[in-house]
PDB file with one MODEL, atoms N, CA, C and O in Angstrom:
MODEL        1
ATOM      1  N   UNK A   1       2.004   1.751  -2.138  1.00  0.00           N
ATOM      2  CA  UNK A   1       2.190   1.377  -0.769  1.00  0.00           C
ATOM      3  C   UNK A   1       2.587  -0.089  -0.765  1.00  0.00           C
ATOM      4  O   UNK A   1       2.104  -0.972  -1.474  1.00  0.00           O
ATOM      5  N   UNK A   2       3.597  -0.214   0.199  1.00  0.00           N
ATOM      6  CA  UNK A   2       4.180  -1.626  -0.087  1.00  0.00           C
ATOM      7  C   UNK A   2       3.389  -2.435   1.491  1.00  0.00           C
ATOM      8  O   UNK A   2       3.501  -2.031   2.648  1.00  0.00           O
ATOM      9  N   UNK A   3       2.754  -3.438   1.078  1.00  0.00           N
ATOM     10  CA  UNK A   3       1.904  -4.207   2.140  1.00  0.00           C
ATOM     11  C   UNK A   3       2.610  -5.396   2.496  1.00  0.00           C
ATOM     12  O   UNK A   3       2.686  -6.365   1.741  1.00  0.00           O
ATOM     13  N   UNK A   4       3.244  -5.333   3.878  1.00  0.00           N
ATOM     14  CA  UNK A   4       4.070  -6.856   4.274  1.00  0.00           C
ATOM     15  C   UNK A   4       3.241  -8.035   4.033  1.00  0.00           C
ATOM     16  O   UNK A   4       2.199  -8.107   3.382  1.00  0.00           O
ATOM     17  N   UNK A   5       4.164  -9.367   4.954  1.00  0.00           N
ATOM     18  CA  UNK A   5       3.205 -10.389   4.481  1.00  0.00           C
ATOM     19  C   UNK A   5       1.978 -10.293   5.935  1.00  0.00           C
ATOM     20  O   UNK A   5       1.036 -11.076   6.052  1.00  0.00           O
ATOM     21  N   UNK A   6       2.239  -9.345   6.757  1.00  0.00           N
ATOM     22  CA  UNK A   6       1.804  -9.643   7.990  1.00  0.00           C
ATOM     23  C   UNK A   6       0.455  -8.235   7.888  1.00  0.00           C
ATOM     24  O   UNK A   6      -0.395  -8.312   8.774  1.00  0.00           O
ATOM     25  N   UNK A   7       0.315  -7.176   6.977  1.00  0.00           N
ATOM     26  CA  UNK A   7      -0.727  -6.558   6.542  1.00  0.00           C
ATOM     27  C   UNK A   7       0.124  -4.960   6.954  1.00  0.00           C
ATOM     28  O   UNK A   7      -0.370  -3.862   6.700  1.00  0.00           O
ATOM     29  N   UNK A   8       0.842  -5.071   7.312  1.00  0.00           N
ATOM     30  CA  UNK A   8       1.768  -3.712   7.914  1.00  0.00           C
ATOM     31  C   UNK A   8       1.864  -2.431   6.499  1.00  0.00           C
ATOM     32  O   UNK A   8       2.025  -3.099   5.478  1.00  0.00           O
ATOM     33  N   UNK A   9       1.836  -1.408   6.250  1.00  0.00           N
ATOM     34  CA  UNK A   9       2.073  -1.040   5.721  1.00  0.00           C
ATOM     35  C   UNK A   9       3.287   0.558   5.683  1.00  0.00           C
ATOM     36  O   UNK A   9       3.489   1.604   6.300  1.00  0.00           O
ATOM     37  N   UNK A  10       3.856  -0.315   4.368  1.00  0.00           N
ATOM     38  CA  UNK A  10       5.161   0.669   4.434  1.00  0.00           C
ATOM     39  C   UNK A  10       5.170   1.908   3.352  1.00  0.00           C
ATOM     40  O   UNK A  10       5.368   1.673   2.160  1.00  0.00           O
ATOM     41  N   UNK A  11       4.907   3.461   3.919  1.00  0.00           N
ATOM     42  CA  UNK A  11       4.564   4.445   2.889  1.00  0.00           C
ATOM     43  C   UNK A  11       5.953   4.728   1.576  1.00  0.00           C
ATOM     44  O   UNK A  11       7.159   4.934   1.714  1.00  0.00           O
ATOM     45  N   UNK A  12       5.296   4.642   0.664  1.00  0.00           N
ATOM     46  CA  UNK A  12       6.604   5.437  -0.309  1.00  0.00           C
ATOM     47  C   UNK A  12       7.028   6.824  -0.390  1.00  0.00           C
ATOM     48  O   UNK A  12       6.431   7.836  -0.023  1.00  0.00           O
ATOM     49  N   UNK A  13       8.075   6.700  -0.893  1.00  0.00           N
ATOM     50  CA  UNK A  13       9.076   7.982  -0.759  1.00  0.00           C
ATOM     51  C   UNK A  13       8.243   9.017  -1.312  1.00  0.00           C
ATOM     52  O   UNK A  13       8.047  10.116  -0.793  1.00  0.00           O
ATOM     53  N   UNK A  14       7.725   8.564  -2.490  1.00  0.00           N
ATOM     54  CA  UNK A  14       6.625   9.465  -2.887  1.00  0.00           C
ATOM     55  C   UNK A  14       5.405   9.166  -3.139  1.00  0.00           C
ATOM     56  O   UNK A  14       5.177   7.967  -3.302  1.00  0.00           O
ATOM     57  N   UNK A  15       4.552   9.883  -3.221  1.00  0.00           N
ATOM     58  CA  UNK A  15       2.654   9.174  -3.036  1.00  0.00           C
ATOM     59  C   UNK A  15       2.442   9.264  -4.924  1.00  0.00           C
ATOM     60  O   UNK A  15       1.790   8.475  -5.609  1.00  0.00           O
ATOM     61  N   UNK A  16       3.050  10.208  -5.297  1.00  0.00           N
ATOM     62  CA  UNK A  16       2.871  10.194  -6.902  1.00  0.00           C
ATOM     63  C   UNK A  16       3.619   8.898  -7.931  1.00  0.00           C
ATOM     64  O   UNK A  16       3.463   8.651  -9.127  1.00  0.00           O
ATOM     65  N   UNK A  17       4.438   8.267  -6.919  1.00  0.00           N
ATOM     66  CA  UNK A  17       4.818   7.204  -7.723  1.00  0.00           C
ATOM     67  C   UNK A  17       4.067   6.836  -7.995  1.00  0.00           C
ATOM     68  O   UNK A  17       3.101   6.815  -7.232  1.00  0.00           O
ATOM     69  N   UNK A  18       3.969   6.077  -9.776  1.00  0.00           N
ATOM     70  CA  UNK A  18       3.142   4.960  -9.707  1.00  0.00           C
ATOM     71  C   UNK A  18       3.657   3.825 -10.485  1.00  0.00           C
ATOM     72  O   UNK A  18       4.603   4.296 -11.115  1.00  0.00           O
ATOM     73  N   UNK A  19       3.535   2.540 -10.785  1.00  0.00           N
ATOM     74  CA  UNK A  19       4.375   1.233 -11.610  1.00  0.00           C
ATOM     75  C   UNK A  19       5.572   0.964 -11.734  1.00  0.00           C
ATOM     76  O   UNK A  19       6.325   1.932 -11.845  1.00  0.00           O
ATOM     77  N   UNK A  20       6.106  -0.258 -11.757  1.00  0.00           N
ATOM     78  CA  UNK A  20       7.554  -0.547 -12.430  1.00  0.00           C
ATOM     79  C   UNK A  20       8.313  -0.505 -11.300  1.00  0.00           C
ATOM     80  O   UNK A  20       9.471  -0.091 -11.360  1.00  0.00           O
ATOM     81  N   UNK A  21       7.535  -1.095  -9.664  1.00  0.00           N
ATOM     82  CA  UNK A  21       8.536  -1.661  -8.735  1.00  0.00           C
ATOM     83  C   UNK A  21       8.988  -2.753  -8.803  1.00  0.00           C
ATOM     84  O   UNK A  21       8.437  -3.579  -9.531  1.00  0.00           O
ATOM     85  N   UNK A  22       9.818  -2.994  -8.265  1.00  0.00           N
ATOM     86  CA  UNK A  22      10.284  -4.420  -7.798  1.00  0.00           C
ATOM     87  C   UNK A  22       9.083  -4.725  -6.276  1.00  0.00           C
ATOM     88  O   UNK A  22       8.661  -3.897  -5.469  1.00  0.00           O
ATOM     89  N   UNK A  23       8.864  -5.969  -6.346  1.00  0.00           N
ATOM     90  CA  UNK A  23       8.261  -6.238  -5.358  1.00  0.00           C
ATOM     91  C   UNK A  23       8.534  -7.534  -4.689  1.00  0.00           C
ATOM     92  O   UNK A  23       8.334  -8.643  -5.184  1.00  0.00           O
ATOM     93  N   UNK A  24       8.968  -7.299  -3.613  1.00  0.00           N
ATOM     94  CA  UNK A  24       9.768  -8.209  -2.640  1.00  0.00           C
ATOM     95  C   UNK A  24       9.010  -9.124  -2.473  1.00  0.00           C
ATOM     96  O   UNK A  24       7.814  -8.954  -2.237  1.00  0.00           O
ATOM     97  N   UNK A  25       9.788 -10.703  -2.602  1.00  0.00           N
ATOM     98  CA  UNK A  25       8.889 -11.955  -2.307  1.00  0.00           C
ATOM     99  C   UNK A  25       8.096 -12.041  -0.986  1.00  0.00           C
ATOM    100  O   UNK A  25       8.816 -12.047   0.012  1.00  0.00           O
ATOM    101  N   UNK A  26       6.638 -12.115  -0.744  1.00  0.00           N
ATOM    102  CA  UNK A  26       5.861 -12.107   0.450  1.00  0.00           C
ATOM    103  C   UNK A  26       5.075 -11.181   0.426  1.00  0.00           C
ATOM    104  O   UNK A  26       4.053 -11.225   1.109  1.00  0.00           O
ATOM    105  N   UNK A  27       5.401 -10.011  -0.454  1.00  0.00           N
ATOM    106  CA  UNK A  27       4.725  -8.606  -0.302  1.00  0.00           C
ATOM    107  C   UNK A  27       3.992  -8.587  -1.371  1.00  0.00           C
ATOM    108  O   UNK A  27       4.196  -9.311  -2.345  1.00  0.00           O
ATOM    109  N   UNK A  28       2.945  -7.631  -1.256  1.00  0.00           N
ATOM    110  CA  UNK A  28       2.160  -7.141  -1.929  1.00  0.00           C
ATOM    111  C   UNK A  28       2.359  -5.562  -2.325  1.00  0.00           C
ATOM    112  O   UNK A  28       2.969  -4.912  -1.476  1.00  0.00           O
ATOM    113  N   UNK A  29       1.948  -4.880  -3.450  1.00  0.00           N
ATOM    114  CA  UNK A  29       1.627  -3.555  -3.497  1.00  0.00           C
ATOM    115  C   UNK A  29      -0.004  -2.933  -3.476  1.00  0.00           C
ATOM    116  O   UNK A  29      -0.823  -3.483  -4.213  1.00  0.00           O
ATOM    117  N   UNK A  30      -0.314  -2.099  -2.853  1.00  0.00           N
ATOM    118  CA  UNK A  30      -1.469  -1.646  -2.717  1.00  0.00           C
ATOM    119  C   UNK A  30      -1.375  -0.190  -3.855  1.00  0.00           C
ATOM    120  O   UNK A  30      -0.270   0.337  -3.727  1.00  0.00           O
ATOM    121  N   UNK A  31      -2.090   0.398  -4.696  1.00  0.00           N
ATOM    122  CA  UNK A  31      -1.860   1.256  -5.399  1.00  0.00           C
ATOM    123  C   UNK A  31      -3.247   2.040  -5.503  1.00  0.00           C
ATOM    124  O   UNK A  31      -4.270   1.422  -5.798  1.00  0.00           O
ATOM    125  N   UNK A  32      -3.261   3.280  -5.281  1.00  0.00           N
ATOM    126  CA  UNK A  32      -4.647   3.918  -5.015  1.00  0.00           C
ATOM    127  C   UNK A  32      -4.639   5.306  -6.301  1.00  0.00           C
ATOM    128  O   UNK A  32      -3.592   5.850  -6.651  1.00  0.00           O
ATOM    129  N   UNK A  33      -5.976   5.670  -6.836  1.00  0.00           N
ATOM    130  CA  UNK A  33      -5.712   6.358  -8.299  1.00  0.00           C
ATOM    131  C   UNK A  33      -6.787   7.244  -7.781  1.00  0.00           C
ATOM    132  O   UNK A  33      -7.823   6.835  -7.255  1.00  0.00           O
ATOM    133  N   UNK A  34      -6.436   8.595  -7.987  1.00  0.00           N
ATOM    134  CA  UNK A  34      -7.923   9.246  -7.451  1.00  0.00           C
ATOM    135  C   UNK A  34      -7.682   9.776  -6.085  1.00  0.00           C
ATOM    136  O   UNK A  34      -7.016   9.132  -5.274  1.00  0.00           O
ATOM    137  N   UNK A  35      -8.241  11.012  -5.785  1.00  0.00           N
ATOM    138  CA  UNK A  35      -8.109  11.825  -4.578  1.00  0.00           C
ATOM    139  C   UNK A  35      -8.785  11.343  -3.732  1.00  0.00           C
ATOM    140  O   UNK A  35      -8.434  12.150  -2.871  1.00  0.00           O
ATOM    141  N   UNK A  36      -9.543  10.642  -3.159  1.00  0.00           N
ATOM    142  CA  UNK A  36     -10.269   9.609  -2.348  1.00  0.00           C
ATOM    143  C   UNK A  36      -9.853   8.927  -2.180  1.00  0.00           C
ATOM    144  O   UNK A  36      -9.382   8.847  -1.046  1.00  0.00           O
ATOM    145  N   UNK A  37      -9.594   7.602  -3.299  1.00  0.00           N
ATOM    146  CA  UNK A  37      -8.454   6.391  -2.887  1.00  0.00           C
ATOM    147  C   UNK A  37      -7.268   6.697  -2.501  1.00  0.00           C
ATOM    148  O   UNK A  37      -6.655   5.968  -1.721  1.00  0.00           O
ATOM    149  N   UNK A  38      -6.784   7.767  -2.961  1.00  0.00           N
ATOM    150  CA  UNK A  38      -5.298   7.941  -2.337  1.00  0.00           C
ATOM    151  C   UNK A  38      -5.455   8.464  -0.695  1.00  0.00           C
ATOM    152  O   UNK A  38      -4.680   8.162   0.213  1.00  0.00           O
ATOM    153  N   UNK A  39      -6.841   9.448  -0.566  1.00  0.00           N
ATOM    154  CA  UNK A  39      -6.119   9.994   0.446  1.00  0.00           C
ATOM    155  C   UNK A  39      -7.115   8.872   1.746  1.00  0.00           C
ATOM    156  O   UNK A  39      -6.906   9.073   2.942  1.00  0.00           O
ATOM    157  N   UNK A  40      -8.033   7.874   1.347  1.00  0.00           N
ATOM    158  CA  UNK A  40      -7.996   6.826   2.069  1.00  0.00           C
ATOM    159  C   UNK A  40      -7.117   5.702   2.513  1.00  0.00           C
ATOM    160  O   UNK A  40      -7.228   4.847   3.391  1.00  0.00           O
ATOM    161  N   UNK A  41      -5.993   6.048   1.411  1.00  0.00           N
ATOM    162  CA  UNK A  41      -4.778   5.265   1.705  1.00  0.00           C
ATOM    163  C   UNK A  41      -4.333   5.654   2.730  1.00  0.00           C
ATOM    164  O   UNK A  41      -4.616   5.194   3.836  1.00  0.00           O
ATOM    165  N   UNK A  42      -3.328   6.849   2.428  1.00  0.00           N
ATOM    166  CA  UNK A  42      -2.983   7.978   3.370  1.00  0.00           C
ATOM    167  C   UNK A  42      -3.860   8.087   5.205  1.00  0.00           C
ATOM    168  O   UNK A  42      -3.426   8.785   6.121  1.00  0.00           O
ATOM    169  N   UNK A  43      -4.760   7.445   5.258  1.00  0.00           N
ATOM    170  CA  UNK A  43      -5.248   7.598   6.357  1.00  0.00           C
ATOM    171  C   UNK A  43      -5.186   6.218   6.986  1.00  0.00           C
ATOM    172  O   UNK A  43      -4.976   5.845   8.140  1.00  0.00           O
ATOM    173  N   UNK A  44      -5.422   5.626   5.926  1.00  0.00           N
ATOM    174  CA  UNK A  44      -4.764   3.850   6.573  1.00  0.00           C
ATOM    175  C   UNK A  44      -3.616   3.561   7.058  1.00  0.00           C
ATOM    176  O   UNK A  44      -3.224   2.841   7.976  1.00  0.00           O
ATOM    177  N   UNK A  45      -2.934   4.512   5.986  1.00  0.00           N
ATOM    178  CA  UNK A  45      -1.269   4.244   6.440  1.00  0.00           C
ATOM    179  C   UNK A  45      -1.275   5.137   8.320  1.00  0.00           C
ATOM    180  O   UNK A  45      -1.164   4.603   9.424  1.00  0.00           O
ATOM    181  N   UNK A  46      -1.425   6.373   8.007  1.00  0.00           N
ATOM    182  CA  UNK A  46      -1.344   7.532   9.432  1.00  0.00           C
ATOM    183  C   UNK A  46      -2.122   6.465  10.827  1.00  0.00           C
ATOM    184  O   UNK A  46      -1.765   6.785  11.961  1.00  0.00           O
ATOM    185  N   UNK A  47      -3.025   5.392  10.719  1.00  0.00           N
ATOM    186  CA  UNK A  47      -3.830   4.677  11.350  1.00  0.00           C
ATOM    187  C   UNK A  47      -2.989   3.951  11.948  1.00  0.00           C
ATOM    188  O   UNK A  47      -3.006   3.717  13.156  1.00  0.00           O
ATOM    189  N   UNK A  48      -1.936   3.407  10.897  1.00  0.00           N
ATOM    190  CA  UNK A  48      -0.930   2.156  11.549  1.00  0.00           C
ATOM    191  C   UNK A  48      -1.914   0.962  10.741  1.00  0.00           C
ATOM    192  O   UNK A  48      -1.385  -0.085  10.368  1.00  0.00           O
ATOM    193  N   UNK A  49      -3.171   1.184  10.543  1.00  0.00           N
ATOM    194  CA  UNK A  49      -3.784   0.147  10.115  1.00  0.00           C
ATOM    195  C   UNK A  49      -2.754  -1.220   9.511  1.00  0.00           C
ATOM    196  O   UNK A  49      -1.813  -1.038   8.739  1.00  0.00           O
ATOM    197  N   UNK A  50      -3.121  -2.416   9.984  1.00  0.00           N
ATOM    198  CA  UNK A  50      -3.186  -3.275   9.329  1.00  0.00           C
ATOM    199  C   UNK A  50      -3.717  -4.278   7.938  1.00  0.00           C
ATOM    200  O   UNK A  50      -4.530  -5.086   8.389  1.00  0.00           O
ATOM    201  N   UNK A  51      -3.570  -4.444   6.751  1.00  0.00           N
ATOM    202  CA  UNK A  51      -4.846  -5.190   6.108  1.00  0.00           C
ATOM    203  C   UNK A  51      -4.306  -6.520   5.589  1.00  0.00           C
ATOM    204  O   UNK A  51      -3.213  -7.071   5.456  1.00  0.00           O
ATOM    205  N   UNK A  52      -5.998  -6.849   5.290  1.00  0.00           N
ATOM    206  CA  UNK A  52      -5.853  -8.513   5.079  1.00  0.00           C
ATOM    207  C   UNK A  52      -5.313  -8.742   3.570  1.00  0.00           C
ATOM    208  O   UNK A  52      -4.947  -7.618   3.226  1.00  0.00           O
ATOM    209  N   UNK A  53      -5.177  -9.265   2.942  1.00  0.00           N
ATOM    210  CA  UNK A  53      -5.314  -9.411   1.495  1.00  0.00           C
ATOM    211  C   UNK A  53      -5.651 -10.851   1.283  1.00  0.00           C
ATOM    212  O   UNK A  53      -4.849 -11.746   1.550  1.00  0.00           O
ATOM    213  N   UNK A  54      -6.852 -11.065   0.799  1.00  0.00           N
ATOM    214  CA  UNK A  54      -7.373 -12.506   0.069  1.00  0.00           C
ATOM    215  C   UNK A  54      -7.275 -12.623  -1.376  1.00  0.00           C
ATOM    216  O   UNK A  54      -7.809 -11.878  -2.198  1.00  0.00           O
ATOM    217  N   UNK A  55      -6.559 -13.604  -1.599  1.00  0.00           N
ATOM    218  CA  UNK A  55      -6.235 -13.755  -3.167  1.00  0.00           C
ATOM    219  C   UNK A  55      -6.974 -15.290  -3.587  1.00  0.00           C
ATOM    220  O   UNK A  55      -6.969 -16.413  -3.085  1.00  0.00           O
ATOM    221  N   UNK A  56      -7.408 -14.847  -4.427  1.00  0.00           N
ATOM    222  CA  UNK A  56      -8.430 -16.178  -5.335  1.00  0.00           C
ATOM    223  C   UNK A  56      -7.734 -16.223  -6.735  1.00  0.00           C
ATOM    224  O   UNK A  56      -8.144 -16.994  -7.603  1.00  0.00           O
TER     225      UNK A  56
ENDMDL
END
């Protein structure tokens, strides 16, 4: 899942992708492994949800 700089998230073409994107300056990737994490993704995304990302 590709995460703007503003927390928006944009679904991929496919949910089974996984590694070896390009990732656009500003953005983040969110990547979920596991039938839970994925399909909590999947419900974030269907939400419209927004998220934060804090980097240390």
């Amino acid at each position: 899942m590709l995460v703007a700089a503003d927390g928006t998230l944009t679904r991929p073409a496919d949910w089974t992708t996984r590694g070896w994107h390009l990732v656009p300056e500003g953005k983040h990737i969110l990547q979920a492994i596991g039938t839970e994490p994925t399909a909590w993704l999947k419900r974030m995304f269907d939400a419209k949800a927004k998220l934060t990302i804090n980097q240390k």
